[in-house]
N, C-alpha and C positions, 0 to 999 in steps of 0.2 A: 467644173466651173463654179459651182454653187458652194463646191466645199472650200474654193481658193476665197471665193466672196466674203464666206463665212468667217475666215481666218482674217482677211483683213478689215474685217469691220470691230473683230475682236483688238486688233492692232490699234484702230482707230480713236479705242477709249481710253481717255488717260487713264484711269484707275488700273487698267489691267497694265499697263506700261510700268505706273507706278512699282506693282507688286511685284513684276518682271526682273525690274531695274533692283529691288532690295534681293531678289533668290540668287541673282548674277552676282551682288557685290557682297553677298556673304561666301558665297563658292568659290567665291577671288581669294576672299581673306581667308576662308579654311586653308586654299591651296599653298595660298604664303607662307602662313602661316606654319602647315606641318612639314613641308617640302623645302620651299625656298628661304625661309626664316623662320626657322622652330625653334631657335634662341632669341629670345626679346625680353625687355622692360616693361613695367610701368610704375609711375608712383602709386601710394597709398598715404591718405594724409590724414593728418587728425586724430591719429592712433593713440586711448589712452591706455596710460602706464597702469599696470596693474601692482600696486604696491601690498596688494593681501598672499599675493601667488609666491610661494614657495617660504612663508611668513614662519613655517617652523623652525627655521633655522637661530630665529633671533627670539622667537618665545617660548622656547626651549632654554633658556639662559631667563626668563623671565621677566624680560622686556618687551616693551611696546614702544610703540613709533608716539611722539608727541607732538611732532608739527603738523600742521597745517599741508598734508602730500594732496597735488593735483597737479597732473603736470600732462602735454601731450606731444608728439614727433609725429614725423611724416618718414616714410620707410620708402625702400626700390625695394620692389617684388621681379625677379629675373627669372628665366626657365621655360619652361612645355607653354608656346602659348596657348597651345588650347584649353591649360587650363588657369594660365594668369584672371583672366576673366569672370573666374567662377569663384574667385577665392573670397571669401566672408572671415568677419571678425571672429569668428568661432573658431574658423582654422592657424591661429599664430596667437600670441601674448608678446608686452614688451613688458620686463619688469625691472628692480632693483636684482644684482648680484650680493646676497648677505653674506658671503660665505668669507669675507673680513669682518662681519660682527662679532666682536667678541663681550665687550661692556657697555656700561652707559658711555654716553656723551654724542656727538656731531659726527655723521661720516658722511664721505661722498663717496659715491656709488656709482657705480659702473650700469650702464644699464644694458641688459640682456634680450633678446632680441629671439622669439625662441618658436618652431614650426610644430603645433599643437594637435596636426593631423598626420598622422601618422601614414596614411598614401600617397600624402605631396612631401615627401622627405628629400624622394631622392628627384624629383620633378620642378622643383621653384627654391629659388634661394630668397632669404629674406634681408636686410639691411639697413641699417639708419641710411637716410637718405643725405648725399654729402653737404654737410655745412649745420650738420642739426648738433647740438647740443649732446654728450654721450657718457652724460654723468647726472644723478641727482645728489642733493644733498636731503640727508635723512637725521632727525634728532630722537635717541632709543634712550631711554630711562625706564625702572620700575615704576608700576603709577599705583598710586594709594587711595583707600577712599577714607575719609574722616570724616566724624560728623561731630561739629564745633558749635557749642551755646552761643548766642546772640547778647553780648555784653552792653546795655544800656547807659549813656554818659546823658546826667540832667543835672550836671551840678551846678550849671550856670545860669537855672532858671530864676525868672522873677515873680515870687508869690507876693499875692495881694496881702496886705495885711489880715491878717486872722484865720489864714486857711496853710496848709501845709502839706508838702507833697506826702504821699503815704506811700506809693510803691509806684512801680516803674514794670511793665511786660512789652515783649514784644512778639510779633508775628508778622516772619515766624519766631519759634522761641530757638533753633540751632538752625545751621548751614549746614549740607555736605558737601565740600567739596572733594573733589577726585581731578588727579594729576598727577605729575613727576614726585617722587619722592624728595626730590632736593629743592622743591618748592613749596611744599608741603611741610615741611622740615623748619622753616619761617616761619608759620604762620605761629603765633603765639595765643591771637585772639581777634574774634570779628567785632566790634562795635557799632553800636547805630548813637551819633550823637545827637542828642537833641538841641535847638534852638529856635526859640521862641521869644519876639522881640516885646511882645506886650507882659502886663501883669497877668497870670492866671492867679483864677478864682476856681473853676469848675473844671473837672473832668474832660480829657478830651484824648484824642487819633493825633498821632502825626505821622504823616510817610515821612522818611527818613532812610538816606541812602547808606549802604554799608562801609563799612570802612576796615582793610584785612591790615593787620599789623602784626610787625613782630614784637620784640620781647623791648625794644629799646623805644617802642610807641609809635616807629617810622612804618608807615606802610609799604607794605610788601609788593614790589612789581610785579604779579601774576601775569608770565609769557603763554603759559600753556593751562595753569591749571582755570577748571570754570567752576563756577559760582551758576547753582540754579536759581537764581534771582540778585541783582544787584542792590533792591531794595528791601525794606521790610515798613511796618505801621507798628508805631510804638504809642502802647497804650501810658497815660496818666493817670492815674487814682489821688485828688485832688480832696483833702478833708478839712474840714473847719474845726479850727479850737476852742476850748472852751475850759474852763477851769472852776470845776463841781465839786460841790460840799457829798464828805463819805458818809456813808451808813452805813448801819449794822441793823439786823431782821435775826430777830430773837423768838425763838419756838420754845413750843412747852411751856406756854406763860397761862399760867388759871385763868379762867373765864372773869373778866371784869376790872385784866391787871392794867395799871398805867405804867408804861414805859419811861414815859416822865419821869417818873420816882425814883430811877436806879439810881445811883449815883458814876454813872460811865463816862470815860472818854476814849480814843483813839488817838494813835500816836500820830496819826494825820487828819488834820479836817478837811482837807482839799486835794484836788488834785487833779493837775492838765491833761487832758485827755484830747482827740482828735476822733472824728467820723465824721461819716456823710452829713450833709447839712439838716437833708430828712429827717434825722434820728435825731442827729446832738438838739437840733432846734425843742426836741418835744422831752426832754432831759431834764429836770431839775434838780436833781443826785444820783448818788453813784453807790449802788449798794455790793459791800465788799465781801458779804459772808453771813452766813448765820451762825449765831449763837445759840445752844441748847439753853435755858436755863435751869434747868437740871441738875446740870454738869458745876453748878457755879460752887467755888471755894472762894471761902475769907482770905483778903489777902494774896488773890494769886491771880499774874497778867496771862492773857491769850493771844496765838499769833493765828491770825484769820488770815488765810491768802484771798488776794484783788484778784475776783470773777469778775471780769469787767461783759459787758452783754454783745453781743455778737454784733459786728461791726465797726466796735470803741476801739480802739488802742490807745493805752497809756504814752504818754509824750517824756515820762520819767522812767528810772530803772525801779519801781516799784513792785514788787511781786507779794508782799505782805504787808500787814498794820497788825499794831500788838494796841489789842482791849483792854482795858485795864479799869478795876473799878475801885471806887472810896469808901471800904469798909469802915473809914473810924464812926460811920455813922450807924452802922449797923450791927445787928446781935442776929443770934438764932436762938430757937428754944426746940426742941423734943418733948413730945407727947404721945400719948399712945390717942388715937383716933376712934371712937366708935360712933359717928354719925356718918352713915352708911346709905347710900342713896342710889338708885338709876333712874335714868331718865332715858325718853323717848323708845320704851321697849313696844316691840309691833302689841297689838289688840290680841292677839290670840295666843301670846305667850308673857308666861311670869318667870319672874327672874329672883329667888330666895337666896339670901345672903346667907351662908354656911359661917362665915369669919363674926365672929363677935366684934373684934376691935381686929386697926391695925397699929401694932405697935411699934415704936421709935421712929415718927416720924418728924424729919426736922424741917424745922421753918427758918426761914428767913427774912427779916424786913427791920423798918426804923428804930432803935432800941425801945424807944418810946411805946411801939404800939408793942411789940413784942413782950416787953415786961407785964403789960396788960392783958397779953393772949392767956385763952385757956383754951382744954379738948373741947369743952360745948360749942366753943367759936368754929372750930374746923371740921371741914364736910368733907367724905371722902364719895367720890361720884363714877358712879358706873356710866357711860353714853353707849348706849346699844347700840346706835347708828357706824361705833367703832370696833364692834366685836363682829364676830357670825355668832348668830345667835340659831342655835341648835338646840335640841333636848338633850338633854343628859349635865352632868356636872362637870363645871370648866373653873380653870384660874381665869380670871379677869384682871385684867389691869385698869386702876383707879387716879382718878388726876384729885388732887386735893389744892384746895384753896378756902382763902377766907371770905364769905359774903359779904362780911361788914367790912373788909379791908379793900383796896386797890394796890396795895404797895407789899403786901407780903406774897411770898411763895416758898415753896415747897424744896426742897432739896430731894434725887435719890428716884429711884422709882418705888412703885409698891403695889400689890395684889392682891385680889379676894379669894376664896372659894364659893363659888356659886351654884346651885342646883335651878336647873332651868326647863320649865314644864311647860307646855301646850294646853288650850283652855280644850 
């Protein structure tokens, strides 16, 4: 009696009812299931297309898919129920059939429907479920990558009076795109135009969208191919004008010469140049070259090329100026030298002139003072500060000029022999 009691108090609890009630209705459904209905259905929805599965058929011909593929079905799964229930996406794929690709262009496809476990073969049939959809459509092209400079259009800017653009960059400074080759095929060139509705004066950024065109200036429809940025930031380098008197910087001039004096000019005295406002502002000329005067002959012009200083640019197609001097004023003379001189030799060394004279050397300057020169006028000068000054005996090179003069110099180089001792 206690154990009938037992049993029905256990009957009593819903919970055990509960659990009762699921053990009975799944022994129902085994029974149906393998016995009385072992053939059945059921959907499966939402199944996506696997457009990479079995992808070697068409990249083997060297194509690639370029549309935009995403697409999904719903399927009837029929067979063993016992094990309709247990089926996962791992076990089946739905894909494209390639085995019609053969080139570029458009296809529609059949799509394949396929049991990817190999122990539900013969156990479950798989199948578009009726009313779906049983084709896609796929676009195959070879696709390219290129990588194309970033062409900058500013010709329709408005500069302020007295400044003028200097150069134009952008960043990025190329594009890669990658695509179809029959689109890619168009592109000619990418541009970033610029527009700008004020005056510029100063340097500045402008974001600026791209713009892909072909050869005929028409932009290009790109269906497939992309663009890793639609835009780019296009730099202005924005200079001020200025229009500066030339020079010339003349070496190897004797100690006390005036410049003044030569008789020179330049086939230019001017000339328009552009830069930063910085620099041009602190600018008062424009120095084109140096002159040895050394080197100078009666009578004969020099072509100096425009070293312009880092920053300038010339605003003309100038690259040279021819020197040219007014000898009818002037004369030389030749003499042989013997006033012989160094200066600034260190404290603990002497410097003995081995050279008696130096001879034939020729001067240059105003007829006037020339006719008047003689050897006692002209010094020929050691500066120690310009040699290494060692012990033992060396050639020296000597600069000569005249004390009494500012307008005369020297032609040629010329040298001593020196014997040089330590105190």
């Amino acid at each position: 009696m206690k154990k009938k009691r037992k049993i029905s108090a256990l009957l009593d609890d819903p919970r055990i009812l509960v659990a009762i009630s699921l053990i009975i209705a799944v022994f129902i459904w085994s029974v149906v299931t393998l016995f009385i209905r072992p053939d059945t259905d059921i959907p499966i929805r939402n199944v996506q297309v696997n457009f990479d599965y079995d992808s070697a058929k068409y990249t083997a011909l060297g194509l690639d898919i370029i549309n935009e593929t995403s697409a999904t079905v719903n399927l009837r799964a029929s067979g063993d129920g016992s094990v309709l229930g247990t089926l996962s996406s791992s076990d089946y794929v739905v894909y494209p059939d390639y085995t019609a690709v053969k080139s570029a262009g458009e296809a529609t496809l059949s799509l394949v429907v396929k049991i990817t476990n190999s122990q539900l073969e013969n156990r479950v049939t798989l199948e578009l479920a009726p009313g779906e959809a049983t084709t896609v459509d796929v676009v195959f092209d070879t696709v390219e990558t290129k990588d194309i400079p970033v062409t900058v259009e500013a010709t329709d800017l408005k500069m302020a009076e007295g400044y003028v653009l200097n150069k134009t960059s952008s960043s990025p400074s190329s594009v890669t795109v990658s695509g179809p080759t029959s689109e890619i095929e168009q592109i000619d060139k990418i541009v970033a135009v610029v527009e700008v509705d004020e005056e510029i004066d100063s340097s500045r950024n402008i974001p600026v969208k791209l713009q892909v065109l072909n050869k005929e200036g028409l932009e290009v429809p790109l269906k497939y191919t992309t663009l890793p940025s639609q835009n780019a930031e296009v730099q202005l380098s924005v200079h001020q004008l200025a229009e500066l008197p030339l020079a010339v910087e003349f070496i190897n001039t004797p100690p006390g010469f005036d410049i003044a004096s030569l008789p020179y000019a330049l086939s230019r005295k001017t000339l328009e140049v552009s830069g930063p406002a910085s620099i041009i502002s602190n600018l008062t000329e424009l120095s084109v070259g140096y002159f040895d005067l050394s080197t100078f002959a009666m009578d004969k012009d020099y072509q100096l090329n425009v070293n312009l200083p880092d920053g300038i640019v010339s605003q003309e197609n100038l690259t040279s100026v021819t020197l040219s001097f007014d000898s009818s004023g002037l004369a030389q003379k030749t003499l042989n030298v013997s006033n012989i001189r160094a200066i600034n030799v260190p404290a603990n060394y002497q410097i003995n002139v081995r050279s008696r004279s130096i001879s034939n050397v020729t001067l240059v300057g105003p007829k006037e003072e020339i006719e008047k020169l003689s050897a006692s006028s002209v010094v020929a000068q050691i500066d120690a500060e310009d040699i290494q000054v060692a012990v033992g005996q060396q050639t020296v090179a000597v600069q000569i000029y005249v004390p009494s003069s500012s307008s005369i110099f020297a032609i040629g180089s010329y040298t001593v022999q020196c014997d040089i001792t330590s105190n």
